[in-house]
C-alpha positions as CSV (number, residue, x, y, z in Angstrom):
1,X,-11.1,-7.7,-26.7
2,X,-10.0,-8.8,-23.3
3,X,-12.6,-9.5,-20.6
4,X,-13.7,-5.9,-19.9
5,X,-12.2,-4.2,-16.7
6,X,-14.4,-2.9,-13.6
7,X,-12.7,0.6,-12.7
8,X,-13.7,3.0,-10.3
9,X,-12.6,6.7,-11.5
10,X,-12.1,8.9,-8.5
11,X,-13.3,12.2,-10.0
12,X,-14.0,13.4,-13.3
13,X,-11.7,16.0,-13.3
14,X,-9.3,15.9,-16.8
15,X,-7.7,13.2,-16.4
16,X,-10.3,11.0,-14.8
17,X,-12.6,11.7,-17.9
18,X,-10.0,11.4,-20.7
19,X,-9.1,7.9,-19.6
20,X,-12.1,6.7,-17.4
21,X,-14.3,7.9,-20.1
22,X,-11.9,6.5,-23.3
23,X,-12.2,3.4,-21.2
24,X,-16.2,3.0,-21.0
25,X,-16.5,4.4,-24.4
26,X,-14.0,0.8,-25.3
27,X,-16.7,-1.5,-23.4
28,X,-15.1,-1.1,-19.4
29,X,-17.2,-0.9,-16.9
30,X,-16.3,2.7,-15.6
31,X,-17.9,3.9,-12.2
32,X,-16.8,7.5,-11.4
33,X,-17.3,8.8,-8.0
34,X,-17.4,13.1,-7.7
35,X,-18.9,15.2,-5.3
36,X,-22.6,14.3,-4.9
37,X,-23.8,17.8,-6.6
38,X,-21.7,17.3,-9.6
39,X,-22.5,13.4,-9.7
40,X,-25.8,14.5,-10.5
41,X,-25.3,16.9,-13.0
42,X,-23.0,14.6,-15.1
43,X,-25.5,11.8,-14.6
44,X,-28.3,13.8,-16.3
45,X,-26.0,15.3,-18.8
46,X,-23.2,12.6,-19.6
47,X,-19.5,13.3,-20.6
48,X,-18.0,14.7,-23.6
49,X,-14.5,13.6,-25.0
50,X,-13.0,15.4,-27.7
51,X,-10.5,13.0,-29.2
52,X,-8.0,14.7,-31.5
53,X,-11.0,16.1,-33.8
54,X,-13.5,13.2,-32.9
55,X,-16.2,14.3,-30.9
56,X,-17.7,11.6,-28.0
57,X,-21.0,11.7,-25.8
58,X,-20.7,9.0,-22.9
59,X,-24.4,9.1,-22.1
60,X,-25.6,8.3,-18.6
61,X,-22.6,7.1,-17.0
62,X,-22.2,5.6,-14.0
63,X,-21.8,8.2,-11.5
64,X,-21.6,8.3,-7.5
65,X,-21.8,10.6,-4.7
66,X,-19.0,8.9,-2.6
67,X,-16.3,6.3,-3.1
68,X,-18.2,4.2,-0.3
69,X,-21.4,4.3,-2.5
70,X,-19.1,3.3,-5.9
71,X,-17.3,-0.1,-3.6
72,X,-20.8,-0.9,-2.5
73,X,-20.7,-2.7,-5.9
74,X,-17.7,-4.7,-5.1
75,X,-15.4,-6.7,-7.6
76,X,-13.3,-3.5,-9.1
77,X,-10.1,-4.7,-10.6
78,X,-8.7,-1.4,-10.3
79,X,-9.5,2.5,-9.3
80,X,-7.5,5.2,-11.9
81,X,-6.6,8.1,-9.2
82,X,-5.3,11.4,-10.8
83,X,-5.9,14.0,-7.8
84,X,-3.3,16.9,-7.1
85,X,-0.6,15.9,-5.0
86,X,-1.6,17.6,-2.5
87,X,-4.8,16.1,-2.0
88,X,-3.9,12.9,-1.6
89,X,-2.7,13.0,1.7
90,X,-7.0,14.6,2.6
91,X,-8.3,11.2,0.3
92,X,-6.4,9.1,2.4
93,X,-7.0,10.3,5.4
94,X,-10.9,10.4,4.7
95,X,-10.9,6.6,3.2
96,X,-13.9,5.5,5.3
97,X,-13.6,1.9,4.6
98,X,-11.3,-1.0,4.8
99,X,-7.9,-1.5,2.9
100,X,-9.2,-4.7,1.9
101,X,-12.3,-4.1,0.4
102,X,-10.4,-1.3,-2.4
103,X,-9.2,-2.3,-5.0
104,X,-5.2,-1.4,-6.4
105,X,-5.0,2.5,-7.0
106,X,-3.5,3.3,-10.5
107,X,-2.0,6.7,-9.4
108,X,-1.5,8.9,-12.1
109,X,-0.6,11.9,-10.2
110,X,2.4,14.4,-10.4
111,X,5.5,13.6,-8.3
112,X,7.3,10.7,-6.5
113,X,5.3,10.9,-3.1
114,X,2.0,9.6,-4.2
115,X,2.4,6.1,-4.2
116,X,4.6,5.5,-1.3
117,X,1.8,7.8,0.8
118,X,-0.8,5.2,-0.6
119,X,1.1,2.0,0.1
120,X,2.0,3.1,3.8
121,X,-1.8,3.8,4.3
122,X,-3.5,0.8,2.5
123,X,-0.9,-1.5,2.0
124,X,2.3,-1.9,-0.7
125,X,-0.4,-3.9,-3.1
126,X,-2.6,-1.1,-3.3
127,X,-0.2,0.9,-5.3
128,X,0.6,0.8,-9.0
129,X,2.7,4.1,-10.1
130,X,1.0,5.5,-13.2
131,X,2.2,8.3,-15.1
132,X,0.3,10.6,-18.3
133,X,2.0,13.0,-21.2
134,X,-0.5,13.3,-23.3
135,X,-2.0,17.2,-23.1
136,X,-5.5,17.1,-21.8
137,X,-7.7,20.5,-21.5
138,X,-10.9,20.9,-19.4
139,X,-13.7,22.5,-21.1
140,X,-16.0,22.3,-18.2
141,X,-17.5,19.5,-15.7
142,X,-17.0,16.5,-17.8
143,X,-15.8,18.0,-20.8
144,X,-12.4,17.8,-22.3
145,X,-10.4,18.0,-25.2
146,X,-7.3,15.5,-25.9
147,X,-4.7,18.6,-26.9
148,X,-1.8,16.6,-27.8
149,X,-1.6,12.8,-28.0
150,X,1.8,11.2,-26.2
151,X,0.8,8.1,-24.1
152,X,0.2,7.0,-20.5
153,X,2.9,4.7,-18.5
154,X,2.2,1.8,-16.1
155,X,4.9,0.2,-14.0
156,X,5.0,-3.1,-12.6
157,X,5.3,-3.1,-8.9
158,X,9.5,-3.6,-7.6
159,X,10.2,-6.3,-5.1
160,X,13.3,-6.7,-3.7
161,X,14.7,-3.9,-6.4
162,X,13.2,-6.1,-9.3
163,X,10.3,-5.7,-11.1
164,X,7.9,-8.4,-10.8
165,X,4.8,-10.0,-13.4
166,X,2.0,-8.2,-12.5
167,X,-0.7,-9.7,-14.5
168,X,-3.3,-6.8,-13.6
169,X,-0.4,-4.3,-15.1
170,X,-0.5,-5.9,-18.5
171,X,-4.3,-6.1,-18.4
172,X,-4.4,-2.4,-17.8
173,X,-2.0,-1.8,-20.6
174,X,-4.0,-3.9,-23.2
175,X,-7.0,-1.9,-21.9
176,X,-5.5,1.0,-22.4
177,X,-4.1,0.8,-25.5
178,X,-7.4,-0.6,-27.1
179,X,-9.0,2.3,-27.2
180,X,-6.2,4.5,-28.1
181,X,-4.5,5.6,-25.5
182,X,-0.5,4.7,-26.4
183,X,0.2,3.3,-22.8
184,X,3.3,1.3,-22.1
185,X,4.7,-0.6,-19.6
186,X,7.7,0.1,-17.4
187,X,9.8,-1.9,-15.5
188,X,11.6,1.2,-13.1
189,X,8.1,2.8,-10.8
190,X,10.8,5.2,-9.7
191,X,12.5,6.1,-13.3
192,X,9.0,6.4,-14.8
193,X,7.8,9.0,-11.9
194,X,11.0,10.8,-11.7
195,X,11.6,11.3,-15.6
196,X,8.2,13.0,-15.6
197,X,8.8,15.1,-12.5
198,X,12.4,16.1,-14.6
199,X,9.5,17.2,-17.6
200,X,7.3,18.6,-15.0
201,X,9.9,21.1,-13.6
202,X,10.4,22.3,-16.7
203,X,9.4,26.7,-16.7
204,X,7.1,25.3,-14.2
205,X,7.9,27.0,-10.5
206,X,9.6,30.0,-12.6
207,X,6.3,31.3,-14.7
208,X,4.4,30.9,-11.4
209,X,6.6,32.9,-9.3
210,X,7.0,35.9,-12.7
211,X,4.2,35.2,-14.1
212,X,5.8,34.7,-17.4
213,X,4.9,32.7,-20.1
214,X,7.6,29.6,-20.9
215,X,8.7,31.1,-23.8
216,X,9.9,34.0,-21.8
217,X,11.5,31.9,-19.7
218,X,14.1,30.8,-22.4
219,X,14.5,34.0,-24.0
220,X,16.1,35.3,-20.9
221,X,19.8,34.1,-20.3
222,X,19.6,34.3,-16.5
223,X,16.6,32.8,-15.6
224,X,17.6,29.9,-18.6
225,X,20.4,29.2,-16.1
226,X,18.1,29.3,-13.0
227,X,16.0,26.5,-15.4
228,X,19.4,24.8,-16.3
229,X,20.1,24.7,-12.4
230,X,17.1,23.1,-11.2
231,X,17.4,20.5,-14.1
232,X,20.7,19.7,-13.2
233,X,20.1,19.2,-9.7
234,X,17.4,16.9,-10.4
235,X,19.3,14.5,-12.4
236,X,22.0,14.6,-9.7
237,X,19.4,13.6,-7.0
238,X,18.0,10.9,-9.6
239,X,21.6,9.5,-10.2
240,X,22.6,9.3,-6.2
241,X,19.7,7.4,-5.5
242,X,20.4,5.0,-8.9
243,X,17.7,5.9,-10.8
244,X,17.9,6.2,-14.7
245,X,16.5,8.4,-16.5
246,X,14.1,7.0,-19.3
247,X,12.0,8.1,-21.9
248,X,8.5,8.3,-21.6
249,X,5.6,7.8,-24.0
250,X,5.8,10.6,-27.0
251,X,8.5,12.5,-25.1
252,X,12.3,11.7,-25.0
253,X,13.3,12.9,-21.8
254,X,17.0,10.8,-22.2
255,X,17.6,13.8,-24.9
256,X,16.4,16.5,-22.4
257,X,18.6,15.3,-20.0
258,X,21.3,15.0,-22.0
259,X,21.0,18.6,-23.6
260,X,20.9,19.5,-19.9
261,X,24.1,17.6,-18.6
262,X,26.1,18.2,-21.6
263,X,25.7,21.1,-23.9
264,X,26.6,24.2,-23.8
265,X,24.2,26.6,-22.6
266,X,24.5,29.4,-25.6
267,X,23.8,25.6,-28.2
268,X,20.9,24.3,-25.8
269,X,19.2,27.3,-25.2
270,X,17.5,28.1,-28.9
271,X,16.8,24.1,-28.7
272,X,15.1,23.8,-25.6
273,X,13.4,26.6,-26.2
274,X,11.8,25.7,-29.3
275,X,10.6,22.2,-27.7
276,X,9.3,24.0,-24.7
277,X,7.8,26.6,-27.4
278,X,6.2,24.4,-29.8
279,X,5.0,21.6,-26.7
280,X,3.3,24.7,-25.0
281,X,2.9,27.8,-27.1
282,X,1.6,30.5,-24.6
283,X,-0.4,28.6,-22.0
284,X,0.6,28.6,-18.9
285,X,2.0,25.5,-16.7
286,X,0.0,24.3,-13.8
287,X,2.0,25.8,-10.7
288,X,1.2,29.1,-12.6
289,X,-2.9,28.0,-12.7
290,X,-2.8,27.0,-9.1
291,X,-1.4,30.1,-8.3
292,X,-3.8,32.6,-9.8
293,X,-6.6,30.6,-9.3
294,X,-6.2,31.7,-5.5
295,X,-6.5,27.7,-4.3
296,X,-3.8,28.2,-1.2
297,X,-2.3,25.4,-2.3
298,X,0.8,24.4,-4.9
299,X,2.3,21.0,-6.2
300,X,5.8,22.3,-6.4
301,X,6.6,21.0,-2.9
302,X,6.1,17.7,-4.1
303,X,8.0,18.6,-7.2
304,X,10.9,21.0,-6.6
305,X,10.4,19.9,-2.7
306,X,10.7,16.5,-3.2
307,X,14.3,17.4,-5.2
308,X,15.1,19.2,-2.4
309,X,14.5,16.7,0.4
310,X,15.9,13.8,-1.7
311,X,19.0,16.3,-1.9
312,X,19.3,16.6,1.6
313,X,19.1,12.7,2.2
314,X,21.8,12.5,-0.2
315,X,24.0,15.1,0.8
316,X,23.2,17.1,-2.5
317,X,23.0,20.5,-2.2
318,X,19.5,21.9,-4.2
319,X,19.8,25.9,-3.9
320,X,17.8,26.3,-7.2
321,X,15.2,23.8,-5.8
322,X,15.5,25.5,-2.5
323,X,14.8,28.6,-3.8
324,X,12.2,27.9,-6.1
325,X,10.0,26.2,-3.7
326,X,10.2,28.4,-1.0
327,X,9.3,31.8,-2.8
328,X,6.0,30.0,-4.4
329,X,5.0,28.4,-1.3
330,X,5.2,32.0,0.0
331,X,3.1,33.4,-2.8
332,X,0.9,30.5,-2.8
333,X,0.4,31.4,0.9
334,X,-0.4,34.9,0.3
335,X,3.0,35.5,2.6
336,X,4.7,37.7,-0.1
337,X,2.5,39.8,-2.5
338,X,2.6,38.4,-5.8
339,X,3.2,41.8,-7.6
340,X,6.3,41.3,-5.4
341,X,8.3,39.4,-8.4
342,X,5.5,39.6,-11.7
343,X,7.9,40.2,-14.3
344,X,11.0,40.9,-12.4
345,X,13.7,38.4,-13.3
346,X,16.7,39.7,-11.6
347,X,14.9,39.9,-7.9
348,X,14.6,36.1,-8.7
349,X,17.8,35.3,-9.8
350,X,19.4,37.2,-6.7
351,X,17.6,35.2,-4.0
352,X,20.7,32.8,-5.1
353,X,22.9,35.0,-3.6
């Protein structure tokens, strides 16, 4: 192996653990940084991984109470960042130290907002866009369960609409895919981030706002257009600001998008279903989670929003978008009762007009 990395994880949240915790089990030095109460808890206890069947104990890790105590260390090559959207504008905002004793931030969160929000803070080489398919379930504090193996995706940084060598990139792949994880690396930060935000929309902002299960979601012809709609918008936003679509580790989102853009809706509709079907079963997506968890808060206006607002820089008009984002913001904010559209399709669909 490679000299070993020195990563900070911020949090030990699903993500954090599967790959902060892959990573230290592979000989990295992994510090993790959580909330001082669970710090100590997952110091005493350790964290569990369950790899496809494998079970792993990573006893006493390193564990701190604050990302200040973590950098008092120094010498990270890296930190692996995988909060919410929406709280990365909160982590920014509370950074308590200098932007040049942090190390670069591999962002592995949802949407395209993340890392321009972390370069404009801390500085454009402080930012390396990150995306993760594979399935990852929480279990508990520390404890998760790898659910369905696809890969993780690291782009070099752009300059001057090129990608440029990034020697810390390829390091992190290497890492990365020594101890299992299928990462690759991209050349296109945007295509990478906005081919997963295309997956991410997918039944997404719909089975929040019904509360419907995916599968539901595609049985029914209207709201399959509504799905179809907010796809197709996406892609158009994706091609006005030249962005390609491109496929991502263990999921071909160039064939999504083109069952999307070109087939008929009566030939796509049994196929898309069965991928969204077979991919998810009956759990739920995570707009629908955040929702009925009662957090007050929602990702879609960094997914559906951020269509939107590209849209409107553009001159593209979003309706679907539009309307998605605003009725779950609205539920999220407790400004429409969400009995007000559980299970009622055709109230949905009407807000089109």
């Amino acid at each position: 192996m490679n000299e070993p990395l020195r990563l900070l994880s911020i949090g030990a949240g699903a993500i954090g653990t599967y790959i902060g915790g892959s990573l230290a089990l592979g000989g990295h030095e992994v510090v993790f940084v959580e909330r001082p109460e669970v710090a100590e808890e997952l110091r005493s206890r350790g964290l569990r991984l369950d790899l496809q069947g494998t079970e792993n104990h990573l006893q006493a890790p390193q564990v701190v109470g604050s990302i200040e105590e973590g950098l008092a260390g120094q010498g990270f090559d890296a930190a692996l960042l995988a909060l919410k959207s929406f709280d990365t504008p909160a982590f920014l905002t509370t950074l308590a130290v200098p932007a040049d004793t942090l190390p670069p931030f591999l962002c592995l969160s949802n949407g395209v907002d993340n890392e321009p929000a972390i370069a404009a803070a801390l500085g454009a080489d402080k930012a390396i866009a990150g995306t993760v398919t594979s399935a990852v379930g929480r279990r508990g504090t520390g404890e998760i369960v790898l659910e369905k193996l696809r890969g993780i995706g690291v782009a070099r940084p752009e300059h001057g609409g090129h990608a440029a060598e990034n020697p810390l990139c390829e390091r992190l792949v290497a890492a990365l895919n020594a101890v299992g994880l299928n990462a690759r690396l991209f050349a296109s930060a945007a295509g990478m981030k906005w081919s997963k935000m295309l997956t991410n929309l997918v039944a997404n902002a719909t089975s929040a706002i019904l509360d419907m299960p995916p599968r539901e979601i595609f049985a029914h012809p209207g709201l399959y257009r509504l799905e179809i709609g907010q796809l197709r918008e996406c892609l158009q936003v994706m091609a006005a600001q030249g962005i390609n679509v491109v496929d991502l580790p263990g999921t071909p989102v160039r064939l999504l998008a083109f069952a999307v853009k070109y087939l008929p809706l009566p030939v796509s509709r049994p196929l898309l279903g069965r991928a969204v079907g077979g991919g998810r079963g009956e759990k739920m997506p995570s707009f629908h989670i955040d929702l009925h968890a009662g957090r007050g808060q929602s990702e879609v206006d960094f997914l559906n929003g951020a269509v939107v607002r590209a849209g409107r820089r553009a001159n593209i008009p979003t309706p679907v978008n539009k309307l998605l984002t605003e009725k779950l913001l609205a539920l999220t904010l407790g400004e429409i009762p969400i009995e007000d559209y559980r299970g009622q399709p055709e109230k949905l669909i009407k807000g089109l007009g």
